[in-house]
Rosetta silent file (secondary structure, phi, psi, omega in degrees, C-alpha in Angstrom):
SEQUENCE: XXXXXXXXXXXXXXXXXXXXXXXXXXXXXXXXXXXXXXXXXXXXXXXXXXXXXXXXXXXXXXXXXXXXXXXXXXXXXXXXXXXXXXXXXXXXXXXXXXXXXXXXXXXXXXXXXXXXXXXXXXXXXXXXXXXX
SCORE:     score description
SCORE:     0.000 S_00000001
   1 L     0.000  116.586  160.335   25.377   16.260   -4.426 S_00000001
   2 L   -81.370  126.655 -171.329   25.941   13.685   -1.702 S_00000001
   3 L   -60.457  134.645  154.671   22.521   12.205   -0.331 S_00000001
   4 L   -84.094  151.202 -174.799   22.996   11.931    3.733 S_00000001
   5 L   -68.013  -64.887 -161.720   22.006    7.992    5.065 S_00000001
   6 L  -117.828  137.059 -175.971   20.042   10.001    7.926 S_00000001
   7 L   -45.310  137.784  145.671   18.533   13.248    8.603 S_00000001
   8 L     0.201  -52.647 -172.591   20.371   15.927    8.946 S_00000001
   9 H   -66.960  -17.707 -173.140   19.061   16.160   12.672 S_00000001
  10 H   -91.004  -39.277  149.619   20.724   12.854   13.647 S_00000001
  11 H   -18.029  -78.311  175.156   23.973   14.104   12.518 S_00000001
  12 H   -57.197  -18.504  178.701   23.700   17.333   14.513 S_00000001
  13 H   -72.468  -41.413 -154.833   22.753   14.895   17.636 S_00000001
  14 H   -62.591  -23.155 -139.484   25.696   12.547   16.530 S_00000001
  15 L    23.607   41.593  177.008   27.991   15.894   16.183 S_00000001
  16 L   -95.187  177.024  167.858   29.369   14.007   13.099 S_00000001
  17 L  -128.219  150.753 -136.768   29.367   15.387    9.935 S_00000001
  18 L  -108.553   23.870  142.267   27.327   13.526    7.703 S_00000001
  19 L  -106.476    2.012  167.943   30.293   12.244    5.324 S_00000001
  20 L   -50.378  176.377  129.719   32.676   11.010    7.643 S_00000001
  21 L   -82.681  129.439 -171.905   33.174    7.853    7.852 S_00000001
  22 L  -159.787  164.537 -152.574   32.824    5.843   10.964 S_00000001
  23 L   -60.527 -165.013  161.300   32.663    2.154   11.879 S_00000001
  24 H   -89.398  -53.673  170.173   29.601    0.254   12.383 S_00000001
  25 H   -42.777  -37.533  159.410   30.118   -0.218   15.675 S_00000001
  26 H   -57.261  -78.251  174.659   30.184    3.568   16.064 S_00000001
  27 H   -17.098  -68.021 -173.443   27.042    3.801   14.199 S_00000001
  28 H   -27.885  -61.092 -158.397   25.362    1.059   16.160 S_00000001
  29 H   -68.084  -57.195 -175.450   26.356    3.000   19.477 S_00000001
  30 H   -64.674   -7.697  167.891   25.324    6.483   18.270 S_00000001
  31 H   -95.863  -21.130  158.569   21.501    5.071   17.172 S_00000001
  32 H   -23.231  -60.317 -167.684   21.359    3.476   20.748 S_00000001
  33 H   -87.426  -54.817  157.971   21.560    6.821   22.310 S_00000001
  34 H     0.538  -68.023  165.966   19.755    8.113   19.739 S_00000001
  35 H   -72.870  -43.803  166.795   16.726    5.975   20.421 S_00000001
  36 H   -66.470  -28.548  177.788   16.875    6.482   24.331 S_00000001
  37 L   -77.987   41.232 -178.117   16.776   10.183   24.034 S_00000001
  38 L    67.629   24.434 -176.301   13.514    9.338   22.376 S_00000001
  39 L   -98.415  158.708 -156.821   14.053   10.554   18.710 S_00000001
  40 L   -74.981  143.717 -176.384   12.206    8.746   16.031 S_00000001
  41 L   -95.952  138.743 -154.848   14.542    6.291   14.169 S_00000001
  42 L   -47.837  -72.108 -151.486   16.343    7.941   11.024 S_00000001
  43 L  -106.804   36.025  164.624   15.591    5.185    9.024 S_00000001
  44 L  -127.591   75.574 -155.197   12.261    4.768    9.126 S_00000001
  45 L   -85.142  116.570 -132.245   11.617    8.409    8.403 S_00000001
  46 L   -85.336  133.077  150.038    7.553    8.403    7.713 S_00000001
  47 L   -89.973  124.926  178.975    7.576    9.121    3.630 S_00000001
  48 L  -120.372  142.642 -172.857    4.938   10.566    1.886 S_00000001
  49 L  -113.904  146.938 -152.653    4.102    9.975   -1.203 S_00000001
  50 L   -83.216  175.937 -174.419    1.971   12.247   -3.724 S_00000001
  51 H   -58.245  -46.329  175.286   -1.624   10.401   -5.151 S_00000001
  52 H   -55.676  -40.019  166.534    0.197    9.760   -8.677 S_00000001
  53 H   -38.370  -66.279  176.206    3.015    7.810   -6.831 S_00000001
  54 H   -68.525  -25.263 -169.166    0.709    5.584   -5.175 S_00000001
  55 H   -90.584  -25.348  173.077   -1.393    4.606   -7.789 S_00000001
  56 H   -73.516   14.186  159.335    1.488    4.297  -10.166 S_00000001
  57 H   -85.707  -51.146  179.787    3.032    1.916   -7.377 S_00000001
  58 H   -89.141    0.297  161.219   -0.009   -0.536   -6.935 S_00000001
  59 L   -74.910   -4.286 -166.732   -0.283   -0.580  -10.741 S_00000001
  60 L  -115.368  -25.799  173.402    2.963   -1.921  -11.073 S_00000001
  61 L   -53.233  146.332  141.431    2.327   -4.796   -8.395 S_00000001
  62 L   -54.322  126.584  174.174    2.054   -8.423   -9.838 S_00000001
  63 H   -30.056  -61.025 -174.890   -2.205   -8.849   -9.366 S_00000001
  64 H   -76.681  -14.534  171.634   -2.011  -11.126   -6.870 S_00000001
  65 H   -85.914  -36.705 -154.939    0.202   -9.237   -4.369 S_00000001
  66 H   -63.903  -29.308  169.569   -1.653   -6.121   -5.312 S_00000001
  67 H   -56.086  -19.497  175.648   -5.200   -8.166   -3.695 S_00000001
  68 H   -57.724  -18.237 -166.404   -2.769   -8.427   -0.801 S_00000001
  69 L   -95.109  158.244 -179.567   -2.668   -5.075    0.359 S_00000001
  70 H   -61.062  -20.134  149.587   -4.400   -3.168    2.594 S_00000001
  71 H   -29.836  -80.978 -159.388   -5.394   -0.894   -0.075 S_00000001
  72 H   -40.821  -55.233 -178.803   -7.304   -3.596   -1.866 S_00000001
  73 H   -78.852    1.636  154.920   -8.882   -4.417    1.554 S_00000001
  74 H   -86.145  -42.301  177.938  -10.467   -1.254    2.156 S_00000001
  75 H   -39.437  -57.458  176.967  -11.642   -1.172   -1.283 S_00000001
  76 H   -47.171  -73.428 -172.148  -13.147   -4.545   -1.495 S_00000001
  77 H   -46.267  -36.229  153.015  -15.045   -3.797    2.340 S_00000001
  78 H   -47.000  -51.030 -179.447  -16.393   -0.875    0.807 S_00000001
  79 H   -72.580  -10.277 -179.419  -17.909   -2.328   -2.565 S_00000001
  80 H   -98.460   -4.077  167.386  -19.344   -5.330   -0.369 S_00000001
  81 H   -51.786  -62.873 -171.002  -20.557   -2.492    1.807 S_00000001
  82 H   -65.546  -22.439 -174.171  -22.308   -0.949   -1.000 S_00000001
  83 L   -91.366   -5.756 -175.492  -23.648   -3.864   -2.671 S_00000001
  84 L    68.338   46.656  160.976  -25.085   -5.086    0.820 S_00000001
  85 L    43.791   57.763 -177.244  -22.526   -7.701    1.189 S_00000001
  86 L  -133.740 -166.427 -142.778  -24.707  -10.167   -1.934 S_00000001
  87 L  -131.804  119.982  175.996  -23.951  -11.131   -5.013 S_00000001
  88 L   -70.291   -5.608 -174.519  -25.196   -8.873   -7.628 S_00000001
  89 L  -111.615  -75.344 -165.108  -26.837  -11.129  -10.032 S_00000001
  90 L  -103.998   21.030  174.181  -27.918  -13.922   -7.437 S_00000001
  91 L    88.869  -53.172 -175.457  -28.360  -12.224   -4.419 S_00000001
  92 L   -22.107  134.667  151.362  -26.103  -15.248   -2.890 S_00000001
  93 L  -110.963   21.335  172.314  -23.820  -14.499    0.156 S_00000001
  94 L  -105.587  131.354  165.265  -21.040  -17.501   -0.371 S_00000001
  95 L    76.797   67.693  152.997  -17.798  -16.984   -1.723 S_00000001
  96 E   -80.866  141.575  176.561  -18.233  -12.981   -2.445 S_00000001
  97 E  -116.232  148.472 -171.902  -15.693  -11.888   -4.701 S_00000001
  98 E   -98.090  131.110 -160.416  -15.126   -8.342   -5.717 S_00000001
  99 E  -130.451  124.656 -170.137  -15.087   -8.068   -9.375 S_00000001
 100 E   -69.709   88.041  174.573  -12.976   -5.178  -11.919 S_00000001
 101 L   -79.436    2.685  172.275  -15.462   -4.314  -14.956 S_00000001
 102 L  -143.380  155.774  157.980  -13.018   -2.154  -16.005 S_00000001
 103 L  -103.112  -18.238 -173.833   -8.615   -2.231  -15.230 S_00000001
 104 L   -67.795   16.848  162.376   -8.890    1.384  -16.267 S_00000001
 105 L   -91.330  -47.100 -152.873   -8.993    2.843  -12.876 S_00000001
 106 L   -11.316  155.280  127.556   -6.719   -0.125  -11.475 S_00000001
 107 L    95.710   30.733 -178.203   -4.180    0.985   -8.639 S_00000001
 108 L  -179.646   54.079  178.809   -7.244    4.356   -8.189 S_00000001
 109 L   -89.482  -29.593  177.979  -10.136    1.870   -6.987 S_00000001
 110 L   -84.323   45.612 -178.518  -10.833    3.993   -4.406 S_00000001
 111 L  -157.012   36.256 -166.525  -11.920    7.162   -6.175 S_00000001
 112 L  -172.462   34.262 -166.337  -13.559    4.647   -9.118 S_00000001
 113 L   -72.808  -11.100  161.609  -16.019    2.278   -6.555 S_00000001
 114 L   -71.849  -27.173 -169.615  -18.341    2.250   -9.999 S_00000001
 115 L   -81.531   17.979 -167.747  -15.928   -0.089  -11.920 S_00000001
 116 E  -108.994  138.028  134.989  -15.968   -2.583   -8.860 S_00000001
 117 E  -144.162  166.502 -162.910  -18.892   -5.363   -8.163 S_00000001
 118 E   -97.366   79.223  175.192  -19.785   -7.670   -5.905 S_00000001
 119 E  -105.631  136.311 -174.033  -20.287  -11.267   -7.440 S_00000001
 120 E   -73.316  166.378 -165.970  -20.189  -14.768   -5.763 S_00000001
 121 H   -73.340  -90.836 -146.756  -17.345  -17.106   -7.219 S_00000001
 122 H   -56.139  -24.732  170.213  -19.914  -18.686   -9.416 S_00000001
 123 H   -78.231  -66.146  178.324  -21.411  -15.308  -10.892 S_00000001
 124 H   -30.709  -44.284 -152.412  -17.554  -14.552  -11.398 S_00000001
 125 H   -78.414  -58.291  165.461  -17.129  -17.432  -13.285 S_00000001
 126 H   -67.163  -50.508  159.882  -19.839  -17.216  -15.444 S_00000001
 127 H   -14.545  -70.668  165.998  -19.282  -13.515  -15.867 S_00000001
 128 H   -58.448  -28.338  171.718  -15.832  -14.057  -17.346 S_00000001
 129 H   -73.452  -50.683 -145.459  -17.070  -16.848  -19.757 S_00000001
 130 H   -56.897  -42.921 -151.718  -20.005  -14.674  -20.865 S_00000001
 131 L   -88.692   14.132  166.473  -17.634  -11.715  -21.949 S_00000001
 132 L   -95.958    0.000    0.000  -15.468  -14.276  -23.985 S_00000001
C-alpha cells in the first residue's frame, strides 16, 4: 500500500491525486494556498503517541539529551517541589540535583516520583561513592 506524503484532505484541496507526480514548484505553490485558506500544515500533522511509545522513546535517548527535555523538566520541578526544594540529607539549597535510586522506572519518572530525590551536588557525590 502506498503511504500518501500528506493527508488525504490536502489532496482533495489540491484536486490532485495523491500519487501523481508533480514538480516542486507545483508543490510549493499548492501549500501557499493551502496555508492562506487557513488549513493546518500537512506536515506537521499533531501525532500522538500511546504511553508505551513515549516511554520507550525517552529510554532510548543518550542520558544527557534525555535531562534535556521538557519531560525531565517537569519531573525534576516536581521532586524539588516535593522535597521542599533542599537537599535530602543536608537540608542545603546549592547545587540541587535530582537523583535516580532506581533506572527501573527511567523514561516513566512521572508515574514513579518515589525513585527520584533531591540531593545537593555534594550529597550526590558522596551518595554514588557510598553505593560503590
Amino acid at each position: 500500500m502506498n503511504k500518501l506524503k500528506y493527508p488525504k484532505a490536502f489532496y482533495e484541496y489540491a484536486g490532485i491525486d495523491g500519487k501523481a507526480n508533480i514538480s516542486l514548484s507545483k508543490k510549493v505553490e499548492l501549500l501557499k494556498k493551502w496555508k492562506l485558506a487557513g488549513k493546518p500544515n500537512p506536515k506537521k500533522q499533531n501525532k500522538r503517541h500511546t504511553k508505551s511509545q513515549q516511554v520507550a522513546y525517552r529510554k532510548n535517548l543518550p542520558y544527557k539529551e534525555f535531562l534535556q527535555t521538557d519531560y525531565w523538566k517537569k519531573v525534576r520541578a516536581k521532586v524539588l517541589e516535593r522535597d521542599g526544594n533542599k537537599c535530602i540529607i543536608c537540608k542545603g539549597t546549592y547545587i540541587l540535583q535530582v537523583h535516580h535510586d532506581s533506572y527501573k522506572h527511567h523514561g516513566d519518572e512521572m508515574n514513579h516520583l518515589e525513585d527520584l530525590m533531591t540531593l545537593c551536588k555534594n550529597c550526590h557525590k558522596e551518595h554514588h561513592y557510598a553505593q560503590k
